[in-house]
C-alpha positions in Angstrom: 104.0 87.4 95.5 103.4 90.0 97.5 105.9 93.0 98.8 104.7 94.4 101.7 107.1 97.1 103.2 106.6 99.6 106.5 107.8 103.2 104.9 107.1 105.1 108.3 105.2 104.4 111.6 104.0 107.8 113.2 102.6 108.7 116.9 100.7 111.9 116.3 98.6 114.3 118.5 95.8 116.5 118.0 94.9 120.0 118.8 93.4 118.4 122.0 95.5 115.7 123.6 94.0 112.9 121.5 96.9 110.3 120.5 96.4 109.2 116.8 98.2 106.3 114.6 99.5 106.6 111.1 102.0 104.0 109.5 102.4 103.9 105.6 103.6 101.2 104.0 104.5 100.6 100.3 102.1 97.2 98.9 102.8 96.1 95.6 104.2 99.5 94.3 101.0 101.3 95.6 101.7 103.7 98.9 99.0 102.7 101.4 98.0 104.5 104.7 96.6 103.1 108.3 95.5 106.2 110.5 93.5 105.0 113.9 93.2 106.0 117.2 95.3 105.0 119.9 98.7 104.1 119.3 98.0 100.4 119.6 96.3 98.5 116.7 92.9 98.1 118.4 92.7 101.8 118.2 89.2 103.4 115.7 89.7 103.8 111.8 89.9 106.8 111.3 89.3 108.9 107.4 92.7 110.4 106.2 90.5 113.4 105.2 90.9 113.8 109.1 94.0 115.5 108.9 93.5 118.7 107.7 96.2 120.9 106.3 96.8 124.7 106.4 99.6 127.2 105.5 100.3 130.7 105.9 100.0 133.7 103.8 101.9 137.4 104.8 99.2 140.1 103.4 100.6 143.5 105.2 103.1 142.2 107.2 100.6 139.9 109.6 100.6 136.2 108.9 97.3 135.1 108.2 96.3 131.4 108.4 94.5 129.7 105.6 93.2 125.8 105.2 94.4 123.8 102.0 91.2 122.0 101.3 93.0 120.3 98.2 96.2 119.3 100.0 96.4 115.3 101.3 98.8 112.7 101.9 100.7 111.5 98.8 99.8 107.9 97.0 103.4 108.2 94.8 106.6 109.6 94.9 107.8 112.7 92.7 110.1 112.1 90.5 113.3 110.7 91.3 112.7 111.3 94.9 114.1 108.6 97.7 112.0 106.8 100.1 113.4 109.2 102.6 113.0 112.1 101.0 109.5 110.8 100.4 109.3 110.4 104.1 110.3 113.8 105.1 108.0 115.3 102.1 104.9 113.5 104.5 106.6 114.7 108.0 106.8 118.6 106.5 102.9 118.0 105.5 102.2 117.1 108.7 104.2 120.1 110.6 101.5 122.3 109.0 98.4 120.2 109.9 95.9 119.6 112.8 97.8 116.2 114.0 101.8 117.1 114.9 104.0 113.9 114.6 105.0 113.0 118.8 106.9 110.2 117.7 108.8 108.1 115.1 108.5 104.5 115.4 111.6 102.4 114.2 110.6 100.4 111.3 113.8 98.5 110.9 113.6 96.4 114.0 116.3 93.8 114.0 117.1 91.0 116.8 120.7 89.8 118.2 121.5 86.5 117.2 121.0 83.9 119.8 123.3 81.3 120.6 122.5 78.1 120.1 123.0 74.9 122.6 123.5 72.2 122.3 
């Protein structure tokens, strides 16, 4: 059987304007990225390794900016940690990269009821 579940669907944006698509989901106990172009599904695959990450150092008082060629998008969860922590763990990643989050899509979509006739 297989478990298929949406963990976060992400608009992001680029240095220059360019929307971007990323939605994890969770497949069978293994955490499992989409990232494309567009923020429709007919958008261009694009290579996680696309996302590059940075952080700051202080040396002297002036921040200097350095690129985290080791640092990608996790596959698992740390230990104990909840699916929303593991969410937030992704978002924070993401604050310090060259694609900023624009928008969080609701993954827990859920319909009214509709009467029945008769």
């Amino acid at each position: 059987m297989n478990k298929d579940k949406k963990l976060f669907h992400l608009h992001l944006e680029d240095g220059y304007g360019n929307a971007k698509t990323l939605i994890c989901r969770l497949i069978n106990g293994s955490v499992r990225y989409t990232f494309y172009t567009g923020t429709t599904d007919s958008g261009i695959g694009l290579c996680l390794s696309n996302i590059q990450f940075y952080k700051y150092t202080f040396v002297g008082g002036q921040k200097h900016l350095h690129w985290d060629r080791n640092l990608s998008l996790p596959v698992e969860n740390l230990d104990g940690e909840t699916e929303g922590e593991f969410k937030n763990r992704v978002l924070s990643m993401l604050d310090n990269s060259t694609s900023k989050v624009i928008k969080d899509i609701n993954t827990k979509v859920a319909f009214a009821k509709e009467e029945e006739t008769e």
